[in-house]
C-alpha positions as CSV (number, residue, x, y, z in Angstrom):
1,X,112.5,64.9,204.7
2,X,108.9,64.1,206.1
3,X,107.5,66.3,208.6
4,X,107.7,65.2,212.3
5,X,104.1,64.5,213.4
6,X,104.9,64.7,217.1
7,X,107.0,67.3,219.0
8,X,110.6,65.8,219.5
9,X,111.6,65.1,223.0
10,X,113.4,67.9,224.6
11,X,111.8,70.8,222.2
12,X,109.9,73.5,223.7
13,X,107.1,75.3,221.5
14,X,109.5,78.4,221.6
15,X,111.9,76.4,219.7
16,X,109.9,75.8,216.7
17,X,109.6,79.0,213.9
18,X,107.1,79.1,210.8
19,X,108.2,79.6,207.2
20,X,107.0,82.8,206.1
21,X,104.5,81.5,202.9
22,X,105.5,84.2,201.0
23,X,108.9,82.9,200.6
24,X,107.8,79.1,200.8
25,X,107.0,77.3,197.3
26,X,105.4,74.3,197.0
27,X,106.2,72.1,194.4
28,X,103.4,69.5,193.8
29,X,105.4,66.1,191.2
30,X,104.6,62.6,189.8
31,X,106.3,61.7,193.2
32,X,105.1,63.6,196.0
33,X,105.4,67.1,197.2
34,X,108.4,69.1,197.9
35,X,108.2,72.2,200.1
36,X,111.0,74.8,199.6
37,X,111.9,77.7,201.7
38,X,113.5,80.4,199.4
39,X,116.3,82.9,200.7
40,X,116.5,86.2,199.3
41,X,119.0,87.3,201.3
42,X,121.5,84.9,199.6
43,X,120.2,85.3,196.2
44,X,117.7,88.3,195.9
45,X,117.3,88.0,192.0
46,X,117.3,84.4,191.6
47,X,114.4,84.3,194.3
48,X,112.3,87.1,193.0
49,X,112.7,85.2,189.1
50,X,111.9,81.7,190.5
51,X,109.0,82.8,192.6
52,X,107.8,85.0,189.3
53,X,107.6,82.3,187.1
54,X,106.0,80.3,189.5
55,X,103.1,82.5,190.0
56,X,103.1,83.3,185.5
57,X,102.5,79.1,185.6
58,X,105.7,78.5,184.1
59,X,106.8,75.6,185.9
60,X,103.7,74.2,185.9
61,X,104.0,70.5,183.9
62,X,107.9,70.6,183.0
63,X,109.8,67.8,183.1
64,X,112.5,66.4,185.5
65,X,114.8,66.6,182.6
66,X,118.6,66.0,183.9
67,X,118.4,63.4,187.0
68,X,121.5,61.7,187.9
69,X,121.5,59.3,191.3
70,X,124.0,60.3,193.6
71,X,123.7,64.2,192.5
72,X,120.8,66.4,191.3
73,X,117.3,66.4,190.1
74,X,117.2,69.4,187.0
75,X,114.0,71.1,185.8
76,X,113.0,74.4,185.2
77,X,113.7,75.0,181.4
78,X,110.5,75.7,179.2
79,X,111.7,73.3,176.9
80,X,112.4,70.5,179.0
81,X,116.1,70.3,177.8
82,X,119.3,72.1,178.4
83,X,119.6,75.8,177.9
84,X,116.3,76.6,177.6
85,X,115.1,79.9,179.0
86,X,112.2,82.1,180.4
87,X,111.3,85.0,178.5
88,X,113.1,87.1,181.1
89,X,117.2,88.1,181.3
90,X,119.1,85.9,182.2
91,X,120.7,86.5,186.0
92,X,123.7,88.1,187.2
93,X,125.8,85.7,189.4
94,X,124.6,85.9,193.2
95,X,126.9,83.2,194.5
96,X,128.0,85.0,197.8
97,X,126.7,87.4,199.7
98,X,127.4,89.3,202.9
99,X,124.8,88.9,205.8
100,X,125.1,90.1,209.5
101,X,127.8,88.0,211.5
102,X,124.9,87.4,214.1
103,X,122.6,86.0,211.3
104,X,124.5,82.5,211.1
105,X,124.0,79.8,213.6
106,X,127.9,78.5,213.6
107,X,127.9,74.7,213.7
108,X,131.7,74.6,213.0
109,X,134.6,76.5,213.3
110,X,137.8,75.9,211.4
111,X,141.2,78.4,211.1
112,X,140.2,78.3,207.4
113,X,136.4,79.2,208.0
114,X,132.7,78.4,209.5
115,X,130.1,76.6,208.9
116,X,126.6,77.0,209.6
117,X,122.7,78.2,209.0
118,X,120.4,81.0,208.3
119,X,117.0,79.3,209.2
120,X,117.4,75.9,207.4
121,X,119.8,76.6,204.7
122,X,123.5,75.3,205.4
123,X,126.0,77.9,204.8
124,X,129.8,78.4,205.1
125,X,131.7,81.6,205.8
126,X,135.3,82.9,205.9
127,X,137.0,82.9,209.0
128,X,137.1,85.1,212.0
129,X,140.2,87.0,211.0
130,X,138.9,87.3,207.3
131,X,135.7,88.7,209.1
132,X,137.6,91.5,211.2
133,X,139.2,92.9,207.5
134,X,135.5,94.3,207.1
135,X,134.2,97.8,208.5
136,X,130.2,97.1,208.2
137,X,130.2,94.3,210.6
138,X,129.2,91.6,208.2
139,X,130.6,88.4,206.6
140,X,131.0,87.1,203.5
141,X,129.2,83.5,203.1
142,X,127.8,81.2,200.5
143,X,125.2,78.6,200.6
144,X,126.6,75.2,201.2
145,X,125.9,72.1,199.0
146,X,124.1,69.4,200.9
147,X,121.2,67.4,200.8
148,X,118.2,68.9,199.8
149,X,119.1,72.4,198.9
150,X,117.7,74.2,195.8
151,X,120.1,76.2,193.4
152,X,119.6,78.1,190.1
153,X,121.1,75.9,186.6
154,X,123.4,78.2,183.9
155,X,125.7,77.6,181.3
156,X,128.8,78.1,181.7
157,X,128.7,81.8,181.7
158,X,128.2,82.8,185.4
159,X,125.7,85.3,184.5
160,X,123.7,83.2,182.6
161,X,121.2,81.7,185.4
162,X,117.2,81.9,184.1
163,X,114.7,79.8,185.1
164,X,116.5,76.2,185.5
165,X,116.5,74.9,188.9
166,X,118.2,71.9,190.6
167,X,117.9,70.0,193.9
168,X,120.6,68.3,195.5
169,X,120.2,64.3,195.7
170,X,123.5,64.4,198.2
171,X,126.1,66.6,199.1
172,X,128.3,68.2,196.1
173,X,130.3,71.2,198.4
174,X,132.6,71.3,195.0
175,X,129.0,73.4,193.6
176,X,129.4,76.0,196.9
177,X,130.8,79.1,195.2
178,X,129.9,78.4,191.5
179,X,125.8,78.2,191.4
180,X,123.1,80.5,193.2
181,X,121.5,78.7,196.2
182,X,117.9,80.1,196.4
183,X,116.5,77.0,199.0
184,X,116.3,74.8,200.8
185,X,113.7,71.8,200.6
186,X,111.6,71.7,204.6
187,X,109.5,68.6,203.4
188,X,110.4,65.9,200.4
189,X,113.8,65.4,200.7
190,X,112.3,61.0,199.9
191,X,110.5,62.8,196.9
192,X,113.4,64.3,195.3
193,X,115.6,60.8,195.6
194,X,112.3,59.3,194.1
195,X,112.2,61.5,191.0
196,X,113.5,59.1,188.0
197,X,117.2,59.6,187.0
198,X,118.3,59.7,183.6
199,X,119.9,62.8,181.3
200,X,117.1,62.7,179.7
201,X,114.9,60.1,181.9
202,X,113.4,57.6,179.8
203,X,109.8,58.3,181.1
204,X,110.4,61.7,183.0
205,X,109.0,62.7,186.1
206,X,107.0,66.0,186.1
207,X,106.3,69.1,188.3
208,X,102.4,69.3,188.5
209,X,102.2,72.7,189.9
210,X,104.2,74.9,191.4
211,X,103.1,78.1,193.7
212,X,104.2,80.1,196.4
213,X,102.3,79.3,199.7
214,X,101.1,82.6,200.2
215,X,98.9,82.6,197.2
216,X,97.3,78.8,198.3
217,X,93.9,78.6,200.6
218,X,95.1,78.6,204.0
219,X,93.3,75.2,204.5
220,X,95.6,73.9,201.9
221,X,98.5,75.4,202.3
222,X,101.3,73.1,204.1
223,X,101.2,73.7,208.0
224,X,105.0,73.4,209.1
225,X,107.2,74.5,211.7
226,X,111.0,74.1,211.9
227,X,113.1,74.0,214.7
228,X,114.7,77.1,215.2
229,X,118.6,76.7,214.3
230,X,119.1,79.6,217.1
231,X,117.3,77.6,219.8
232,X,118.4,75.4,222.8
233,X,117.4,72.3,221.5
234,X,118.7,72.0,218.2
235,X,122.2,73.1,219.7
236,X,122.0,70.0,221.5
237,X,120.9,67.9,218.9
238,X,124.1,69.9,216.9
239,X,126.3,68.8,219.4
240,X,125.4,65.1,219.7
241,X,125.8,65.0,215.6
242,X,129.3,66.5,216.3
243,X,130.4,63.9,219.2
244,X,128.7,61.0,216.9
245,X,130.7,62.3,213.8
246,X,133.8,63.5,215.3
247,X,136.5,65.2,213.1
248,X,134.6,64.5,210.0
249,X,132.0,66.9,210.9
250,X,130.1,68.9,208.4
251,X,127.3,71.0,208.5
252,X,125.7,68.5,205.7
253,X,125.3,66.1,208.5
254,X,122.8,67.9,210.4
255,X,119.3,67.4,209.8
256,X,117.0,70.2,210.7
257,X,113.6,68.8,212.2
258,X,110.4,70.0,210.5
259,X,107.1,68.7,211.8
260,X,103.7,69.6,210.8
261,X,101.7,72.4,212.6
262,X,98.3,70.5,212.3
263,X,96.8,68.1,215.0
Protein backbone atom coordinates (compact mmCIF):
# COMPACT_ATOMS: atom_id res chain seq x y z
CA UNK A 1 0.00 0.00 0.00
CA UNK A 2 1.39 3.62 -0.71
CA UNK A 3 1.89 5.77 2.16
CA UNK A 4 -0.83 8.43 2.94
CA UNK A 5 0.79 11.80 2.27
CA UNK A 6 -1.75 13.76 4.33
CA UNK A 7 -3.22 12.96 7.79
CA UNK A 8 -6.70 11.18 7.30
CA UNK A 9 -9.65 13.03 8.55
CA UNK A 10 -10.55 12.22 12.01
CA UNK A 11 -6.86 11.00 13.14
CA UNK A 12 -5.15 12.75 15.80
CA UNK A 13 -1.20 12.78 15.91
CA UNK A 14 -1.58 10.48 19.13
CA UNK A 15 -3.06 7.93 16.82
CA UNK A 16 -0.18 7.41 14.61
CA UNK A 17 2.96 5.06 16.03
CA UNK A 18 6.51 4.56 14.26
CA UNK A 19 7.97 1.28 13.24
CA UNK A 20 10.86 0.56 15.28
CA UNK A 21 13.80 0.47 12.23
CA UNK A 22 15.38 -2.18 13.84
CA UNK A 23 12.64 -4.48 13.14
CA UNK A 24 11.67 -2.69 9.75
CA UNK A 25 13.41 -4.13 6.43
CA UNK A 26 13.45 -2.47 3.46
CA UNK A 27 13.33 -4.33 0.46
CA UNK A 28 14.53 -2.18 -2.63
CA UNK A 29 13.17 -4.55 -6.41
CA UNK A 30 12.94 -4.13 -10.25
CA UNK A 31 9.45 -2.79 -9.14
CA UNK A 32 9.58 -0.49 -6.40
CA UNK A 33 10.20 -0.67 -2.75
CA UNK A 34 8.56 -2.76 -0.22
CA UNK A 35 8.77 -1.85 3.52
CA UNK A 36 8.26 -4.70 5.94
CA UNK A 37 7.69 -4.65 9.60
CA UNK A 38 9.05 -7.94 11.14
CA UNK A 39 7.47 -9.50 14.39
CA UNK A 40 9.60 -11.38 16.68
CA UNK A 41 7.21 -12.04 19.00
CA UNK A 42 5.32 -14.35 16.52
CA UNK A 43 8.36 -15.89 15.07
CA UNK A 44 11.58 -15.08 17.12
CA UNK A 45 13.96 -17.38 15.00
CA UNK A 46 12.56 -16.82 11.70
CA UNK A 47 13.06 -12.87 12.38
CA UNK A 48 16.50 -12.96 13.85
CA UNK A 49 17.50 -15.48 10.45
CA UNK A 50 15.79 -13.10 7.92
CA UNK A 51 17.12 -9.91 9.39
CA UNK A 52 20.82 -11.89 9.53
CA UNK A 53 20.95 -12.60 6.11
CA UNK A 54 19.86 -9.38 5.24
CA UNK A 55 22.53 -7.55 6.91
CA UNK A 56 25.48 -10.79 5.50
CA UNK A 57 23.97 -9.36 1.81
CA UNK A 58 22.35 -12.47 1.13
CA UNK A 59 19.27 -11.35 -0.38
CA UNK A 60 20.85 -8.90 -2.18
CA UNK A 61 20.19 -9.52 -6.18
CA UNK A 62 18.01 -12.92 -5.92
CA UNK A 63 15.34 -13.55 -7.96
CA UNK A 64 11.53 -13.45 -7.57
CA UNK A 65 11.62 -17.06 -8.37
CA UNK A 66 7.97 -18.67 -7.71
CA UNK A 67 5.27 -15.84 -8.59
CA UNK A 68 1.82 -16.94 -9.07
CA UNK A 69 -1.16 -14.16 -9.57
CA UNK A 70 -3.76 -14.50 -7.27
CA UNK A 71 -1.21 -15.98 -4.41
CA UNK A 72 2.47 -15.28 -3.61
CA UNK A 73 5.53 -13.66 -4.68
CA UNK A 74 8.76 -16.40 -3.53
CA UNK A 75 12.37 -15.40 -3.18
CA UNK A 76 14.79 -15.85 -0.72
CA UNK A 77 16.76 -19.08 -1.86
CA UNK A 78 20.62 -18.49 -2.80
CA UNK A 79 19.96 -20.40 -5.76
CA UNK A 80 17.09 -18.71 -7.12
CA UNK A 81 15.07 -22.10 -7.21
CA UNK A 82 13.24 -24.31 -4.81
CA UNK A 83 14.95 -25.78 -1.84
CA UNK A 84 17.78 -23.75 -1.81
CA UNK A 85 19.29 -22.86 1.56
CA UNK A 86 21.45 -20.28 3.60
CA UNK A 87 24.47 -21.65 5.15
CA UNK A 88 22.67 -21.61 8.44
CA UNK A 89 20.09 -24.64 10.12
CA UNK A 90 17.28 -24.80 8.97
CA UNK A 91 14.31 -23.47 11.49
CA UNK A 92 12.16 -25.09 13.97
CA UNK A 93 8.45 -24.50 13.22
CA UNK A 94 7.21 -21.14 14.98
CA UNK A 95 3.69 -21.15 13.58
CA UNK A 96 1.88 -20.15 16.89
CA UNK A 97 2.75 -18.44 19.59
CA UNK A 98 1.24 -17.21 22.85
CA UNK A 99 1.25 -13.36 23.38
CA UNK A 100 -0.55 -11.34 26.22
CA UNK A 101 -4.44 -11.39 25.77
CA UNK A 102 -4.22 -7.40 26.00
CA UNK A 103 -1.59 -7.42 23.04
CA UNK A 104 -4.29 -8.07 20.25
CA UNK A 105 -6.54 -5.35 19.03
CA UNK A 106 -9.86 -7.77 18.56
CA UNK A 107 -11.57 -6.87 15.27
CA UNK A 108 -13.87 -9.94 15.42
CA UNK A 109 -15.18 -12.22 17.77
CA UNK A 110 -16.70 -15.59 16.91
CA UNK A 111 -17.79 -18.73 19.44
CA UNK A 112 -15.02 -20.58 17.52
CA UNK A 113 -12.36 -17.72 17.92
CA UNK A 114 -10.95 -13.98 17.35
CA UNK A 115 -9.60 -12.10 15.04
CA UNK A 116 -7.35 -9.23 15.12
CA UNK A 117 -3.78 -7.26 15.24
CA UNK A 118 -0.53 -6.78 16.97
CA UNK A 119 0.59 -3.45 15.33
CA UNK A 120 -0.16 -4.16 11.65
CA UNK A 121 -0.01 -7.86 11.39
CA UNK A 122 -3.57 -9.63 11.14
CA UNK A 123 -3.82 -12.37 13.61
CA UNK A 124 -6.43 -14.90 14.81
CA UNK A 125 -6.76 -16.52 18.21
CA UNK A 126 -8.79 -19.22 20.00
CA UNK A 127 -11.73 -18.24 21.70
CA UNK A 128 -12.51 -16.84 25.03
CA UNK A 129 -13.29 -20.03 26.71
CA UNK A 130 -10.09 -21.78 25.10
CA UNK A 131 -8.32 -18.64 26.64
CA UNK A 132 -9.59 -19.20 30.31
CA UNK A 133 -7.98 -23.13 30.05
CA UNK A 134 -4.65 -21.19 30.48
CA UNK A 135 -2.99 -20.11 33.97
CA UNK A 136 -0.34 -17.36 32.55
CA UNK A 137 -2.93 -15.06 31.25
CA UNK A 138 -2.00 -15.40 27.61
CA UNK A 139 -3.51 -16.70 24.31
CA UNK A 140 -2.51 -18.81 21.84
CA UNK A 141 -2.68 -16.99 18.22
CA UNK A 142 -1.23 -17.27 14.75
CA UNK A 143 -0.61 -14.78 12.11
CA UNK A 144 -3.42 -14.58 9.69
CA UNK A 145 -2.98 -14.91 5.86
CA UNK A 146 -3.95 -11.70 4.04
CA UNK A 147 -2.78 -9.31 1.83
CA UNK A 148 0.56 -8.29 2.17
CA UNK A 149 1.92 -10.30 4.96
CA UNK A 150 5.48 -11.88 4.85
CA UNK A 151 6.02 -15.67 5.87
CA UNK A 152 9.10 -17.96 5.89
CA UNK A 153 9.07 -20.89 2.61
CA UNK A 154 9.96 -24.83 3.68
CA UNK A 155 9.59 -28.07 2.41
CA UNK A 156 7.41 -30.07 3.49
CA UNK A 157 9.10 -30.87 6.69
CA UNK A 158 7.77 -28.27 9.25
CA UNK A 159 11.10 -27.68 10.59
CA UNK A 160 12.69 -27.08 7.49
CA UNK A 161 12.17 -23.08 7.05
CA UNK A 162 15.86 -21.24 6.02
CA UNK A 163 16.06 -18.39 4.21
CA UNK A 164 13.03 -18.47 1.59
CA UNK A 165 10.55 -15.87 2.04
CA UNK A 166 7.03 -15.23 0.49
CA UNK A 167 4.57 -12.38 0.31
CA UNK A 168 1.02 -12.76 0.06
CA UNK A 169 -0.54 -11.33 -3.40
CA UNK A 170 -4.20 -11.98 -1.64
CA UNK A 171 -5.62 -13.67 1.15
CA UNK A 172 -4.77 -17.60 1.48
CA UNK A 173 -6.15 -18.17 5.51
CA UNK A 174 -5.78 -22.11 4.37
CA UNK A 175 -1.55 -20.99 4.99
CA UNK A 176 -2.58 -19.68 8.87
CA UNK A 177 -1.25 -22.48 10.98
CA UNK A 178 1.23 -24.26 8.50
CA UNK A 179 4.06 -21.44 7.60
CA UNK A 180 5.88 -18.81 10.03
CA UNK A 181 4.54 -15.19 9.54
CA UNK A 182 7.55 -12.93 10.21
CA UNK A 183 5.68 -9.52 8.51
CA UNK A 184 3.88 -7.57 7.40
CA UNK A 185 4.46 -5.22 4.26
CA UNK A 186 3.62 -1.04 5.76
CA UNK A 187 4.46 0.37 2.13
CA UNK A 188 4.33 -1.73 -1.47
CA UNK A 189 1.58 -3.80 -1.18
CA UNK A 190 1.15 -2.28 -5.65
CA UNK A 191 4.91 -3.45 -5.77
CA UNK A 192 4.45 -6.91 -4.70
CA UNK A 193 1.16 -7.40 -7.30
CA UNK A 194 3.67 -5.85 -9.85
CA UNK A 195 6.51 -8.36 -9.42
CA UNK A 196 6.21 -10.82 -12.67
CA UNK A 197 4.43 -14.09 -12.03
CA UNK A 198 5.64 -17.25 -13.36
CA UNK A 199 7.15 -20.60 -11.44
CA UNK A 200 9.97 -19.77 -12.76
CA UNK A 201 9.16 -16.11 -14.39
CA UNK A 202 10.30 -15.94 -17.75
CA UNK A 203 12.39 -12.67 -17.10
CA UNK A 204 12.43 -12.63 -13.22
CA UNK A 205 12.08 -9.76 -11.14
CA UNK A 206 14.87 -9.10 -8.58
CA UNK A 207 15.41 -7.83 -5.02
CA UNK A 208 18.14 -5.10 -5.45
CA UNK A 209 18.98 -4.71 -1.85
CA UNK A 210 17.68 -5.63 1.16
CA UNK A 211 18.60 -4.02 4.74
CA UNK A 212 17.16 -3.42 7.95
CA UNK A 213 16.20 0.34 8.48
CA UNK A 214 18.25 0.76 11.36
CA UNK A 215 21.46 0.25 9.69
CA UNK A 216 20.34 2.94 6.59
CA UNK A 217 21.30 6.96 6.91
CA UNK A 218 18.55 8.48 8.65
CA UNK A 219 18.00 10.83 5.63
CA UNK A 220 17.30 7.72 3.66
CA UNK A 221 15.74 5.70 5.63
CA UNK A 222 11.73 5.45 4.95
CA UNK A 223 9.93 8.05 7.24
CA UNK A 224 6.46 6.23 8.17
CA UNK A 225 3.93 6.21 10.69
CA UNK A 226 0.97 3.76 11.05
CA UNK A 227 -2.13 4.24 12.62
CA UNK A 228 -2.18 2.75 15.87
CA UNK A 229 -4.52 -0.42 15.71
CA UNK A 230 -5.17 0.43 19.61
CA UNK A 231 -6.38 3.95 18.87
CA UNK A 232 -9.76 5.81 18.49
CA UNK A 233 -9.69 6.30 15.05
CA UNK A 234 -8.83 3.24 13.46
CA UNK A 235 -11.67 1.57 15.69
CA UNK A 236 -13.93 3.67 13.80
CA UNK A 237 -12.59 3.12 10.60
CA UNK A 238 -12.88 -0.94 11.97
CA UNK A 239 -16.32 -0.50 12.53
CA UNK A 240 -17.40 1.11 9.28
CA UNK A 241 -15.42 -1.83 7.31
CA UNK A 242 -17.62 -4.12 9.56
CA UNK A 243 -21.15 -2.36 8.84
CA UNK A 244 -19.90 -2.06 4.98
CA UNK A 245 -19.05 -5.93 4.95
CA UNK A 246 -21.47 -7.27 7.25
CA UNK A 247 -21.41 -11.08 8.14
CA UNK A 248 -18.61 -11.68 5.75
CA UNK A 249 -16.30 -9.80 7.87
CA UNK A 250 -12.66 -10.71 8.15
CA UNK A 251 -9.84 -9.17 9.55
CA UNK A 252 -8.17 -9.36 5.76
CA UNK A 253 -10.53 -6.59 4.97
CA UNK A 254 -9.10 -4.01 6.91
CA UNK A 255 -6.50 -1.90 5.68
CA UNK A 256 -4.24 -0.28 8.15
CA UNK A 257 -3.30 3.45 7.00
CA UNK A 258 0.40 4.15 6.78
CA UNK A 259 1.41 7.74 5.69
CA UNK A 260 4.77 9.17 5.46
CA UNK A 261 6.35 11.08 8.42
CA UNK A 262 8.09 13.75 6.02
CA UNK A 263 6.52 17.11 4.91
Amino acid sequence: MAACALPLMGAAPGDWRIPDPENTLVIETTRGMIVVELYPQFAPQGVERVKRLAREGVYDGLEFHRVIEGFVDQTGNPNNKDGGTSAYPDLPAEFTFAIPADAMSLAVERSDGREGFVGAAPVAAVSRAEEALRTDGRVRAWGAYCAGVMGLGRQADPGSANSEFFFMRAPARRLDHDYAVVGHALQGLEVIRAIKVGEPPADPDRMLRVRLAADLEPQVRPALQVMDTASAAFRARLARVKRARGAAFTVCDVEIPVRSARP
